[in-house]
Structure formats: C-alpha cells, structure tokens
C-alpha positions, 0 to 999 in steps of 0.5 A, spaced: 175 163 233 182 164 231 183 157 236 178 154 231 181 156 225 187 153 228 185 146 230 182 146 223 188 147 219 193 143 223 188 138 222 188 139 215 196 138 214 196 132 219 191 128 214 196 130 209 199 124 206 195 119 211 195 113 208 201 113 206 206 114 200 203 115 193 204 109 190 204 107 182 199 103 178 200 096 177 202 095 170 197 094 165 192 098 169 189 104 168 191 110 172 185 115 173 179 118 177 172 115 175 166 119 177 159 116 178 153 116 181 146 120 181 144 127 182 137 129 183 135 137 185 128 140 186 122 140 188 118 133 189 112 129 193 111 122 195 
C-alpha cells in the first residue's frame, strides 16, 4: 500500500502544471469558470 500511495502522489505533482505556463486572458475576454450540464439522481424504468 505504502507503493501505491507513493506512485499516486508522484503522479500527481508530475501533472502539475502540464500544460504548460498559466496564461492571461485576451483582452476584452472574460476570465472565469462556466459550469454546465445536466444532473439526474434516482430510480427510474424504461
């Protein structure tokens, strides 16, 4: 166990910042997060 939970924090601080540098915006665009989608929880027939 103590390998696996290595080989999964080193593989999360090797994807840190895989894409590349943080870049700004473009002027005049918005900077932000948009969420969208649907969401269905339950029970249901066909």
């Amino acid at each position: 166990m103590k390998r696996l939970g290595l080989i999964l924090v080193m593989a999360t601080l090797a994807a840190c910042g895989a894409d590349g540098e943080p870049e700004r915006p473009a002027k005049g665009e918005k900077a932000g997060i948009t969420v969208t989608g649907t969401a269905k929880l339950g029970i249901g027939s066909r």
